[in-house]
Phi, psi and omega in degrees: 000142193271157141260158149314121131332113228307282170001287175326282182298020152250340161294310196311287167317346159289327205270312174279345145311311172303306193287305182303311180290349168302297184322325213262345159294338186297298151340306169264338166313296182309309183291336168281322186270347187284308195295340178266342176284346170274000184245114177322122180304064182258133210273148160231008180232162164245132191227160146088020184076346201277108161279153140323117190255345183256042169280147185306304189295281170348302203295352166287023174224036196254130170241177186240149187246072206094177211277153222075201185205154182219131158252127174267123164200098177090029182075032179229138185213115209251107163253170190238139185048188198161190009287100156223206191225112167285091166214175209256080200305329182322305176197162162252170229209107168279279174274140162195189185235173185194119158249070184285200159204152174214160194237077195287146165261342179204164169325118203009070136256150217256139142189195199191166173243107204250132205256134153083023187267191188252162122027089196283015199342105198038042191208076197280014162289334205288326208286309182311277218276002183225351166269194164216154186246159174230074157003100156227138196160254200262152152255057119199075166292170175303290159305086176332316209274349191287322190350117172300159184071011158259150152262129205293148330278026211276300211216094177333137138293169188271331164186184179268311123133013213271196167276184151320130185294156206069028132267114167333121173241145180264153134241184187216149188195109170222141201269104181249113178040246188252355162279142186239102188224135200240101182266133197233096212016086166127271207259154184274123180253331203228104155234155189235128163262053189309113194258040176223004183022054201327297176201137172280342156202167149173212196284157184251176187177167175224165194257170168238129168238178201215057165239024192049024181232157164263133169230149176263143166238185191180154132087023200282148164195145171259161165213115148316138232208183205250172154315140182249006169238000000 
């Protein structure tokens, strides 16, 4: 029988030390991207003047309004039943800019974004009938106005612009004096002037509807904008 040179068996045990710890590194690679593919993209810092509106803190200052519910969990808020109003009590809001993301789980489920209203003391129609909503629900409805990206019921989007359903959409909404423009993950669908100047500040909000479907939100954070006089 030849023997091996010493070398030889130690090159070799190096060579099957290796080869494991590469799998096994292999191994955690794969089990680190399944866990990231499982944590929802949710901002956790705020930049770019933009607050955070669903931060442990901001979220003590959310009430619910009318019938339903909005659940918070891992930075996402799910509303249940309705017709109500989720909204953010902290402060009002004149000029700003405002950036979310949403989610339909089925075919037009309804909510909506509500803008600049008053103090709904117990009445979340008020957010309707004395705001303005920025629409989510059909993207081709009978009704132009229904439009998601429209504000509703004043001034059709040009289209809706959204994704595949189960897929995030971003908008942007931003409030100038009596102007209004609405971007829909990207591109601009909606500008508006209200020339009856329903109203120039207050509160934001998300609506809850009670049509048994579900929409998700993430990511809301405003930026104020400067006095424009």
């Amino acid at each position: 029988m030849r023997r091996r040179p010493l070398f030889a068996i130690i090159a070799a045990i190096l060579g099957f030390v290796t080869v494991v710890i590469s799998a096994s590194d292999q191994k955690l690679d794969g089990a680190e991207n399944a866990k990231r593919a499982q944590k929802p993209a949710v901002a956790s810092v705020e930049s770019d003047g933009f607050k955070y509106l669903f931060s442990d803190e901001a979220l003590k200052y959310w009430r619910q309004c009318g019938p339903g519910r909005f659940i918070v969990s891992n930075g996402l808020a799910t509303g249940e039943g309705g017709m109500g109003l989720w909204w953010y009590s902290g402060k009002q809001f004149t000029n700003f800019v405002l950036r979310g993301e949403f989610v339909q789980e089925q075919e037009i489920a309804d909510s909506g974004v509500f803008l600049r209203f008053p103090d709904p003391k117990g009445d979340p129609w008020k957010a309707v009938h004395q705001g303005h909503e920025m629409e989510i629900g059909d993207p081709n409805p009978k009704d132009p106005t229904w439009r998601t990206g429209s504000i509703y019921p004043f001034k059709a989007s040009e289209k809706a612009n959204t994704k595949v359903l189960g897929q995030w959409n971003e908008y942007e909404i931003t409030c100038i004096d009596q102007n209004y423009s609405v971007r829909m993950n990207g591109e601009l669908i909606m500008t508006w002037t209200d020339l009856k100047s329903r109203t120039r500040s207050g509160y934001i909000g998300l609506q809850n509807y009670n049509d048994g479907k579900t929409v998700r939100h993430r990511n809301l954070r405003i930026k104020e904008l400067s006095p424009t006089n």
